[in-house]
C-alpha positions in Angstrom: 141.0 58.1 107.1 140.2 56.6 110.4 138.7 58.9 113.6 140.8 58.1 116.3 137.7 58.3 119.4 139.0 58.8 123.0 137.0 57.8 126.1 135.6 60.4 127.8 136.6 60.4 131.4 136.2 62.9 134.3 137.0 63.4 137.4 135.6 61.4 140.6 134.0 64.8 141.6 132.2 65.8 138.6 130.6 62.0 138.2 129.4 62.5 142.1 127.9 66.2 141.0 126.1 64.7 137.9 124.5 61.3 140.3 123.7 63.8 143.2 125.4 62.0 145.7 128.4 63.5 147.7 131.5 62.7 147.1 133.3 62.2 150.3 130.5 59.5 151.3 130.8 57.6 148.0 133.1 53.9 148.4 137.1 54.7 148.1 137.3 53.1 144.7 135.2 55.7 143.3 136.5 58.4 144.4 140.2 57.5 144.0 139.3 56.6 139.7 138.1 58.5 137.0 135.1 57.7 135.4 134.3 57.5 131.8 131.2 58.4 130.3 130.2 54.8 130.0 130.2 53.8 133.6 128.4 56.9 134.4 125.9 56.1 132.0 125.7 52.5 133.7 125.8 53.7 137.0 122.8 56.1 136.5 120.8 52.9 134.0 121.7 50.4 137.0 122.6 52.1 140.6 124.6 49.8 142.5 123.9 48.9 146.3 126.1 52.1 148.0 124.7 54.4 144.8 120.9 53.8 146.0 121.8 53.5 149.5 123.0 57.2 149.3 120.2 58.5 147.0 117.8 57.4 149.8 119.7 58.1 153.0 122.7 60.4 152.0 124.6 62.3 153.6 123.6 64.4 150.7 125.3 67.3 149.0 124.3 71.2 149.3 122.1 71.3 146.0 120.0 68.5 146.8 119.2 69.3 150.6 118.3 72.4 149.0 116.3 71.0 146.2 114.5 68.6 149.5 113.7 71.7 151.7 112.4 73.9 149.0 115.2 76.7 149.2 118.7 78.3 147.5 121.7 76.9 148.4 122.6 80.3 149.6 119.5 80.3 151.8 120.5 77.2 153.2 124.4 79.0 154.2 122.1 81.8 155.0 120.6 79.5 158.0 123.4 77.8 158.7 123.6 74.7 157.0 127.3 74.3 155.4 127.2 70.3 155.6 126.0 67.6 153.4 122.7 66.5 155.7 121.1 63.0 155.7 117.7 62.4 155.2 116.7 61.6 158.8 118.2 65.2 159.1 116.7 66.7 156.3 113.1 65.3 157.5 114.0 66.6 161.2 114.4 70.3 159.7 111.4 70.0 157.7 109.2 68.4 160.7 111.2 71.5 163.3 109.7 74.5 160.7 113.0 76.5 162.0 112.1 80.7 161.6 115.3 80.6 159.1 113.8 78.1 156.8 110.5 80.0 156.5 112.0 82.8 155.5 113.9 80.8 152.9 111.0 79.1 151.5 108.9 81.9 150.9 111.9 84.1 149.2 112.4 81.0 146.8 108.5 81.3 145.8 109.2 85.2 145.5 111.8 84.6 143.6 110.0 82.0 141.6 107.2 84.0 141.0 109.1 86.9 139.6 111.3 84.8 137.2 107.9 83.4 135.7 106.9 87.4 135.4 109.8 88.3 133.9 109.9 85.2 131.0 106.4 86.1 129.9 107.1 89.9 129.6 110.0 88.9 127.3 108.2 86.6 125.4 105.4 88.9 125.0 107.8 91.5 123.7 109.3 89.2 121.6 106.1 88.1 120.1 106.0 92.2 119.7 108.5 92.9 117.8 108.9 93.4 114.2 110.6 90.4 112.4 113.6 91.6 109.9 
């Protein structure tokens, strides 16, 4: 008996969420396709031109302007920023120190510091309790 084995594809959107590149600024023929799990894994082995191009200069998309200035994606809507930034633009924010994106940065380390607290207290309770 033979496995039949169908190529994965997905959606233009979903391949532009898993390179970290925005969608809209990607070349037509991508974003018109689907993509199967091959080319993805081709384009993320061997970037083309226009893939590297927008890893370096974007525009890029909401999670990684985050990820760049050091907040949540709701603390960037929080100041403001609904659009896919470059990375001239990204650079200007960080260079301007805007009041907003402080205040951001410093509830990400908050929050950063209590998700650490919280993991070791569960471990340690873990580690606590009696095994059945």
């Amino acid at each position: 008996m033979k496995s039949h084995q169908t190529t994965q594809t997905m959606k233009p959107a979903t391949a532009a969420k898993k390179l970290g590149v925005y969608l809209p600024a990607t070349p037509a023929a991508f974003q018109e396709g689907v993509v199967t799990r091959a080319e993805l894994n081709e384009l993320q082995a061997n970037p083309p031109e226009w893939l590297q191009e927008l890893r370096r200069n974007g525009p890029h998309p909401r999670p990684v302007v985050a990820a760049k200035l050091g907040v949540s994606i709701a603390g960037l809507a929080r100041g403001g920023v609904t659009e896919a930034l470059t990375t001239e633009e990204i650079s200007t924010l960080k260079d301007s120190r805007p009041e907003w994106l402080e205040k951001e940065r410093s509830t990400q380390v908050e929050v950063r510091k209590e998700t650490a607290r919280i993991k070791k207290r569960d471990a340690e309770r873990a580690e606590q309790e009696p095994r059945s």
